[in-house]
C-alpha positions in Angstrom: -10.4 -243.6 28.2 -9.4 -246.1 31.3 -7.0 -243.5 32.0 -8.9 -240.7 31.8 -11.3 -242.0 33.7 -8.9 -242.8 36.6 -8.2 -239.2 36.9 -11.4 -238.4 36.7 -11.9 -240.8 39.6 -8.9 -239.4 41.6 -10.2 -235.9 41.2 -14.0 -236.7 42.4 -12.4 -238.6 45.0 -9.8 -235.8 45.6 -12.2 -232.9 45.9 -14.8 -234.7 48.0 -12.2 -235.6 50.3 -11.2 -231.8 50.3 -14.5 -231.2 50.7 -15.1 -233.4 53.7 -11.8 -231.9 55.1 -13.7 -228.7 54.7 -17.2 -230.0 56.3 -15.4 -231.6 58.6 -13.1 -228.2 59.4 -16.5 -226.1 59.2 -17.9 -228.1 61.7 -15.5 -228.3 63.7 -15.3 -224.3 63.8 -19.0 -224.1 64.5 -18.5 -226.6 67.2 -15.7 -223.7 69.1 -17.9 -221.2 68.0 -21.0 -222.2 70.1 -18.1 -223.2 72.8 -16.9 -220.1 73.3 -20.2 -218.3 73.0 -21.6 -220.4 75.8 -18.1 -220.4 77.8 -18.9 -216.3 77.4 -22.1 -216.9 78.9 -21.2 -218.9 81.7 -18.5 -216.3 82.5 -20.8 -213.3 82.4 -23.0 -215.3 84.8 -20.6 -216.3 87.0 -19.3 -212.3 87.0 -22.5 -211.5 87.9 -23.0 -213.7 90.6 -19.9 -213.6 92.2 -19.8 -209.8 92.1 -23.7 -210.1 94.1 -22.0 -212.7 96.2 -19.5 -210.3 97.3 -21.8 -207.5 98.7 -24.2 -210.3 99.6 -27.3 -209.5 97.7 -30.5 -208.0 100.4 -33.6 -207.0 100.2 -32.8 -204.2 102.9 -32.9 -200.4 101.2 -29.6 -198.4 100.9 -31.1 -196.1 103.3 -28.8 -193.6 105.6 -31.9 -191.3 106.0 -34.4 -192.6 108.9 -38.0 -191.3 107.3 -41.4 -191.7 109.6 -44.5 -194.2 108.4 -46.1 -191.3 107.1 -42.7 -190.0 105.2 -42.2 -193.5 103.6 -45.8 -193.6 102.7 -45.1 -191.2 100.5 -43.0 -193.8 98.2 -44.8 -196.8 96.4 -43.1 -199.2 98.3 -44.6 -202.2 95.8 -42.1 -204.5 94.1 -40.7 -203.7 91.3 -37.9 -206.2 90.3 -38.6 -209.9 89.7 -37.9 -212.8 92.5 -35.9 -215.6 92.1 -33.7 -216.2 89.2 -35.3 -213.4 87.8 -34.1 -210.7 90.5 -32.1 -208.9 88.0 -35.5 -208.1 85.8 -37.6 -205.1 85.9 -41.0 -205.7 86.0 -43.2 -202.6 85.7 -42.8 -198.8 85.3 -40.9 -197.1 87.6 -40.4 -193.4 88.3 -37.2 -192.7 90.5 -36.5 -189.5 91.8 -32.5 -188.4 92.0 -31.5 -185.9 94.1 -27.4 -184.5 93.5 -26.4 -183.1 97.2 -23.5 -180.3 97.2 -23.7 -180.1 101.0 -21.6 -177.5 102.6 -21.0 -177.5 106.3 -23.3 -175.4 107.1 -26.0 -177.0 105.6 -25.3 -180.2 107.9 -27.8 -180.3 111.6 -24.9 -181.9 113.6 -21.4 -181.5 111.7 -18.5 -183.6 113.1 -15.7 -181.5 114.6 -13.4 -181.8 111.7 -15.4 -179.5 109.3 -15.4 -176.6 111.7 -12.8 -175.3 109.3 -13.4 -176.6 106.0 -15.6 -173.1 105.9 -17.9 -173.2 102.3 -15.8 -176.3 101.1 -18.5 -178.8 99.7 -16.7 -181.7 101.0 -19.1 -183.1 103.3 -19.9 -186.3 103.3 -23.8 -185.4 104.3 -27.1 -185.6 102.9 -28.7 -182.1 104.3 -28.9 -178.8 102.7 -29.9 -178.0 99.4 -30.7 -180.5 96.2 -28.1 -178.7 93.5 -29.5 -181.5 90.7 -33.0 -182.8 90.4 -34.1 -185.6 88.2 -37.3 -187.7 87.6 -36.2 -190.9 85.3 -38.9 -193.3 84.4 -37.5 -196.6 83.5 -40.6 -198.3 81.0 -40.2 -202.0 80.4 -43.3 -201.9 78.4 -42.7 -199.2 75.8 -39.1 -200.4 76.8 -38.2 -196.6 77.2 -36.4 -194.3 79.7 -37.3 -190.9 80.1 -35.0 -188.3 82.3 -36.8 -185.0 83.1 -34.3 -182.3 84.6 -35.9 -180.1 87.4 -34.1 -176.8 87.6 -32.6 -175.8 91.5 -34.4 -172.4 91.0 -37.9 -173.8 90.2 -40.4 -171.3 92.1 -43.2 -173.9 93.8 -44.9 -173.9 97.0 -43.1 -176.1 99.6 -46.0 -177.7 101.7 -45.8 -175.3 105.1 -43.3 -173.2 103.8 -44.7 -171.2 101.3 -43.7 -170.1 98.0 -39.9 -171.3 97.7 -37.0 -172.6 95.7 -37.7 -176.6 94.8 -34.2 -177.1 96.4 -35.0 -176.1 99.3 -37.4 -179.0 100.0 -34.7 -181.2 101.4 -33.6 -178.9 103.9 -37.2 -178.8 105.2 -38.2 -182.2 105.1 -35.7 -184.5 103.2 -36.3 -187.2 100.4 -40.1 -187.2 101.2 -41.0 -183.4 101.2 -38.9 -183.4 98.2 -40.7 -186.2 96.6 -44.2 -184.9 97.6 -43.1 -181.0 95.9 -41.8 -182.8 92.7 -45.5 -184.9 92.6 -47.5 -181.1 93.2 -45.2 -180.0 90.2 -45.5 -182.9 87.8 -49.7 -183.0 87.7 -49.5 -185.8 90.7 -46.9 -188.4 89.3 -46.2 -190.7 90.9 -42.6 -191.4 92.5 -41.3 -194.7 93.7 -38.1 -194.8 95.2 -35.3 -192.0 95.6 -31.6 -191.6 95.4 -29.7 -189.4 96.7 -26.2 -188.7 96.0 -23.5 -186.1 97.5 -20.7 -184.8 95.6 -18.5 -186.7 96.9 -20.0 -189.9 95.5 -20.6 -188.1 91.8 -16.4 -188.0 91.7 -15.7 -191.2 93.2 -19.3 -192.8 90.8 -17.8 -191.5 87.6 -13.9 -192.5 88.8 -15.0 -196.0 89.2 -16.7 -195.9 85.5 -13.5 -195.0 84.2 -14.1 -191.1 83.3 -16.0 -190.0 80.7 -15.2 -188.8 77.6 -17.7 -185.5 76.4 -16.5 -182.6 74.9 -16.1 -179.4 76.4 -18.4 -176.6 74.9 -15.7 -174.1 76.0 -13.1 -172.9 78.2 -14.4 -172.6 81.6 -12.7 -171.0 84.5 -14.1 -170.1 87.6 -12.3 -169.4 91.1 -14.2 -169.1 94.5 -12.0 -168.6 97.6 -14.9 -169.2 100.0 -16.3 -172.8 98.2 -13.0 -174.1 97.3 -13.9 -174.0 93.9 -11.6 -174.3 91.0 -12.6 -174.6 87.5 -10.0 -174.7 84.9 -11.2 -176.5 81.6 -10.4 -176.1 78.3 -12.7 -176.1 74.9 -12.4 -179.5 72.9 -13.3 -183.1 73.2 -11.1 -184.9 76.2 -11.0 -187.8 78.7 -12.2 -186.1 82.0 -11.8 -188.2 85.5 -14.6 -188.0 88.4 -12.9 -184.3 89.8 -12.8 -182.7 86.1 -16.2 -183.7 85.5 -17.9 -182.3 88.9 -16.0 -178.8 87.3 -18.1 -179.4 84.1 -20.9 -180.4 86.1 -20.9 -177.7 88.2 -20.2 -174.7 86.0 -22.9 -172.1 85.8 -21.1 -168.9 85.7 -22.3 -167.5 82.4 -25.7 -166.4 80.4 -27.7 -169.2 81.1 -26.9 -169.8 84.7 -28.1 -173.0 86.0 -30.1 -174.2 82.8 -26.6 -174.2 80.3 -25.6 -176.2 83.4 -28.3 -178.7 82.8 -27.3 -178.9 79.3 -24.1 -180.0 80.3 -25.3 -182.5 83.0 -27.6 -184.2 80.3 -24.4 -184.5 77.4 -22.2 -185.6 80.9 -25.2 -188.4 81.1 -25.6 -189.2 77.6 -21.9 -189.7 77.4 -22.0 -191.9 80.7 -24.5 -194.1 79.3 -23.3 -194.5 76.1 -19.9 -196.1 77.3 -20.9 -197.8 80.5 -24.5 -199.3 79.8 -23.3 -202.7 78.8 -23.4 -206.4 80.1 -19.9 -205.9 81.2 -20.2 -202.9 83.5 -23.5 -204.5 84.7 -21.0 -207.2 86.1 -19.1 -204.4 87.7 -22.1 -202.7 89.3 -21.9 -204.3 93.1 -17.9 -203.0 92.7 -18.7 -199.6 92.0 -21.7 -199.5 94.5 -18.9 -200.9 96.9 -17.1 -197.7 95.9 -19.8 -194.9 96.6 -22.0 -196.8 98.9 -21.3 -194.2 102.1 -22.6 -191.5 99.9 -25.7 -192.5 98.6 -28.9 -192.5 100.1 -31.7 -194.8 98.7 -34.8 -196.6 99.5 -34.0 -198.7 96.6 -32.3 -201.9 97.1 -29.3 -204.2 95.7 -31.6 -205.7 93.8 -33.6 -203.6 92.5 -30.2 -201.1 91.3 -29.2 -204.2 89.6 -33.0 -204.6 88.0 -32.9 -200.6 86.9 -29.2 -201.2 85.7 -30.2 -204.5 83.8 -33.2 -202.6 82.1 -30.8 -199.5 80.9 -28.1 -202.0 79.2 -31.1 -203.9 77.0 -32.5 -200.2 76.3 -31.8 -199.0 72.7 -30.1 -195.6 72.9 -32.7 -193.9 70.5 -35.4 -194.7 73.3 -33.4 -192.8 76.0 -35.0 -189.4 76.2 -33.9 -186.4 78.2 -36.3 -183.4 79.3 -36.4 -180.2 81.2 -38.9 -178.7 82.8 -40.7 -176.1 80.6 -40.3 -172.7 81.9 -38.7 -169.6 81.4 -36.2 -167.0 83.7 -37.6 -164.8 86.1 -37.5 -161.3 84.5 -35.1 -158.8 86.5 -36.9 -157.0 89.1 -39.7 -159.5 89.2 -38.8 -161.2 92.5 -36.4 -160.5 95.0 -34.7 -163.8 93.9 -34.2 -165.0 90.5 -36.4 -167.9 89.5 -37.1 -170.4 87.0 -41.0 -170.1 86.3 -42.4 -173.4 86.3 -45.0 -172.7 82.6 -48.1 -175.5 83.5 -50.0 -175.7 80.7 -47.0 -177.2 78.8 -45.6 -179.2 81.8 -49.3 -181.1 81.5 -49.0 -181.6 78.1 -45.3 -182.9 78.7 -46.1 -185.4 81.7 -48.9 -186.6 79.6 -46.8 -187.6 76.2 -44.1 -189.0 78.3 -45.2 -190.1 82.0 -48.5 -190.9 80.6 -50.1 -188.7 83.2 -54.0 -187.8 82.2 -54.7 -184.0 81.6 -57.7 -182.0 81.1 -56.1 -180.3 77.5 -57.0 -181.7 73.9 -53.9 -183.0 72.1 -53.6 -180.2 69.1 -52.0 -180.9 65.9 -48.7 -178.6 65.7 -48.6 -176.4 63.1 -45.4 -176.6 61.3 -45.4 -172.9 61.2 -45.6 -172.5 64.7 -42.6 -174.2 65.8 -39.4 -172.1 66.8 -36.6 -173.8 64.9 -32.9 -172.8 65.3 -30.1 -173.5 63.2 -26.9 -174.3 64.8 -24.3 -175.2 62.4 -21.4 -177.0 63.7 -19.5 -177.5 60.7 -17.5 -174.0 60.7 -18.5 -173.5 57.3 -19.8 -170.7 55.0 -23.2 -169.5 56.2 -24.2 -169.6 52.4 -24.4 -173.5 53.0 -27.3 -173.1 55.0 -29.4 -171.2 53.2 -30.4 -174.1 51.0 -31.3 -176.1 54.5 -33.5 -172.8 55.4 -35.3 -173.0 52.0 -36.2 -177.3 52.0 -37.4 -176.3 55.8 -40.0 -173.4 54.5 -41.1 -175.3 51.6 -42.2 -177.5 53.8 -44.1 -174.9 55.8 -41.6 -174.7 58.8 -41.3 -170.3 58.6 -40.7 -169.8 62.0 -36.5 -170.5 61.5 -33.6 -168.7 62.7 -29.9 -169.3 63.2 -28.8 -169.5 66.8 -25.5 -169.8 68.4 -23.5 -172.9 68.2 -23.1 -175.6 71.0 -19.3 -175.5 69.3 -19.2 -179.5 69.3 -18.3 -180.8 65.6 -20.9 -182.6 64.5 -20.1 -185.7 61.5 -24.2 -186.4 61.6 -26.8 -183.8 62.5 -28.8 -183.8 65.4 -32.1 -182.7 65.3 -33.2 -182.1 69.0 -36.7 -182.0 70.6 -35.4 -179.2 73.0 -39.2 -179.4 74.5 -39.9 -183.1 74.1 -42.0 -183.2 70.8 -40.2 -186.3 69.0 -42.7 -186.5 66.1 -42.3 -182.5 65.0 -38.4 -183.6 65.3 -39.2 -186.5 63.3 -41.1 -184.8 60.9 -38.0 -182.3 60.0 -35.9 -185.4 59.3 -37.8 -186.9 56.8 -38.1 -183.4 55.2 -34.7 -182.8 55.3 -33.2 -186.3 54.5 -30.4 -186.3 56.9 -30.1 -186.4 60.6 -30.9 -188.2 64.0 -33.5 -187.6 66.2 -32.4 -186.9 69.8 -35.1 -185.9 72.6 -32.9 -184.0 74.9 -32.9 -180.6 76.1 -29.2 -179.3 74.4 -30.2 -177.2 72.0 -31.2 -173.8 71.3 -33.3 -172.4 75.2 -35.9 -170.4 72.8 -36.4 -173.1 70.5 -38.9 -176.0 70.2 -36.6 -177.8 67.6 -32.7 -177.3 67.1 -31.2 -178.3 64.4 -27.4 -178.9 64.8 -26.5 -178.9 61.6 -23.5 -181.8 61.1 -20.9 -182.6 58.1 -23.7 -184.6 56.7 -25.6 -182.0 55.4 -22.7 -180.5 53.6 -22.5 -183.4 51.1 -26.1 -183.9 51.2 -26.6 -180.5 50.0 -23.8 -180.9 47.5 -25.8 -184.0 46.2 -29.2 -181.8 45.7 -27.2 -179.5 43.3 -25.3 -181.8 41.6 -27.3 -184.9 40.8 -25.7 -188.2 39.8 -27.0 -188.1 35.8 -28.6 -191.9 35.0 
């Protein structure tokens, strides 16, 4: 018994010693676990402020553009980034207006010597001529939300004291401002804030200094034009593109859609941008790239406040980035002696009121599932047969109104179900019918559609599951 007890004894005493060791070892881990965590945190700080140090942090605009009293008036010049320790918060709605210059030398008022020869090439580092991408991005810190709307270069508007024009042409009339006051006129009177403006030159270098982007490529592209210097040469397939392939995707618009499949591809160029560079570490990196493409940008926004917008888009959940375009339709042949994008109001109202909380005159209606235009793109390759079943759920449910449209061509492992016109809930709606899926509100789907499916590898063994059951 005395000797049984002993051991007894030894093994208590044995395992709580092992079990102090391992208190003792947990501890200790927990201890370097909140050490490195809060060495992390004093490194991302110092980053951050040594990286502001090094362009010396102002309150002064990014301006290269000299604009009247009455042109800056046009811009709500309140605050809208914290002070203090808190200069790197947002701290109210903003709507920024982006402008994407391809200036050619002719477009610029006084052109240095040098480019006399550069003929069409769109080299110049300028900020005249014509706006070739148009943007409107709110940045909510409320709803904690940001919403990009895509204005087409061929939007037919009237240009105050120039008549009925192309929206591009606003900056060759009267810059940022004139811009800015067209874009308002379109938009039901929104509001704008501040402008950017960026030339080609500084979309290369900006997406260079990001470290490419990786997208894929809906498919082969190859363009030549003697008189621009442009050269596009890109192949179909998902690839690692630097800042000079990209502009070729970017600028691509030689085929049935024109200028709007080229918005398509600037909103999947920006998706992909922000989904690999809108993190606490490039954030650190910002005043380095800024450092980088600083001679060609123009901005009324300032160091801090780029750091406040940049801030807000790293703590912004991907699902609550939304892209738009402006509701419209092509300008039918023969119509006008240019071709146009038609600007449709009724639904821009409706738009600008469900996502720039802009007041409008219309009743919200309640969409009838019958009435929405839903394509089918299937991105799996497979058997058309496999989507029949997919067509059936979606017309039991009331949704008649489907077709099966051309393929973006990107394979898809989870199915996209896009608010080509902005209408999250009707896109929600389809996903809980369907089962599968994630929402996007962009506008890369199907032109003629109000909801696109884009039917992913998902669905295939989801619809293998409907038909054979798992037996309890």
């Amino acid at each position: 018994m005395t000797i049984q007890r002993t051991s007894a004894q030894e093994n208590h005493s044995t395992n709580t010693n092992n079990l102090s060791d391992k208190n003792a070892s947990s501890h200790k881990s927990g201890r370097w676990l909140w050490f490195w965590v809060g060495m992390s945190g004093i490194a991302m700080v110092s980053a951050t402020a040594g990286a502001l140090l090094a362009v010396s942090l102002t309150s002064t605009p990014l301006m290269q553009a000299s604009l009247s009293a009455d042109e800056a008036a046009v811009f709500d010049g309140d605050r809208i980034s914290g002070s203090g320790l808190r200069f790197s918060e947002l701290t109210r709605p903003v709507n920024i207006l982006i402008m994407g210059m391809s200036v050619l030398p002719s477009d610029v008022r006084n052109p240095p010597g040098e480019t006399k020869n550069l003929r069409y090439l769109p080299q110049v580092n300028s900020f005249d001529g014509l706006a070739d991408v148009m943007l409107l991005i709110k940045f909510d810190p409320e709803k904690k939300k940001l919403v990009m709307l895509s204005i087409p270069r061929d939007t037919r508007i009237e240009i105050e004291g120039h008549g009925l024009k192309k929206i591009n042409s606003a900056n060759v009339f009267g810059g940022p401002a004139l811009t800015a006051k067209t874009v308002s006129d379109l938009l039901n009177g929104v509001g704008i804030d501040r402008y950017i403006r960026i030339n080609v030159l500084g979309v290369g270098k900006l997406i260079d200094a990001l470290g490419g982007v990786t997208v894929y490529v809906p498919k082969d592209m190859k363009y030549q034009d003697d008189s621009q210097h442009l050269y596009i040469n890109l192949k179909k397939g998902k690839q690692h593109l630097n800042g000079e392939q990209a502009l070729q995707l970017l600028r691509f618009r030689h085929d049935e859609n024109g200028d709007i499949g080229r918005i398509q591809r600037q909103q999947m160029v920006m998706r992909a941008l922000m989904d690999q560079s809108l993190n606490p570490a490039t954030l650190t990196q910002l005043p380095k790239v800024l450092n980088v493409v600083k001679e060609h940008i123009d901005t009324n926004l300032t160091i801090e406040e780029l750091l406040a917008l940049a801030g807000f888009g790293v703590r912004t959940n991907r699902s609550n980035m939304q892209m738009l375009m402006l509701p419209g339709r092509f300008s039918q042949k023969g119509e006008f002696n240019a071709s146009y994008w038609l600007p449709e109001k009724e639904r821009i109202n409706s738009m600008m009121a469900q996502h720039f909380e802009m007041e409008t005159d219309s009743t919200p209606q309640v969409i009838n599932p019958a009435s929405l235009r839903i394509a089918i793109q299937d991105s799996t390759g497979s058997d058309k047969a496999n989507l029949r079943p997919l067509i059936r759920a979606l017309e039991k449910s009331g949704y008649t109104n489907v077709y099966i449209a051309k393929s973006w061509g990107e394979p898809l492992e989870v199915t996209h179900i896009v608010a080509q016109q902005g209408d999250g809930s009707s896109a929600e709606s389809i996903r809980n019918t369907l089962g599968i899926g994630e929402v996007r509100v962009e506008s890369t789907g199907n032109l003629g559609s109000d909801i696109s499916i884009q039917v992913g590898k998902d669905w295939l063994q989801h619809r293998e599951n409907l038909e054979n059951p798992v037996q309890p």
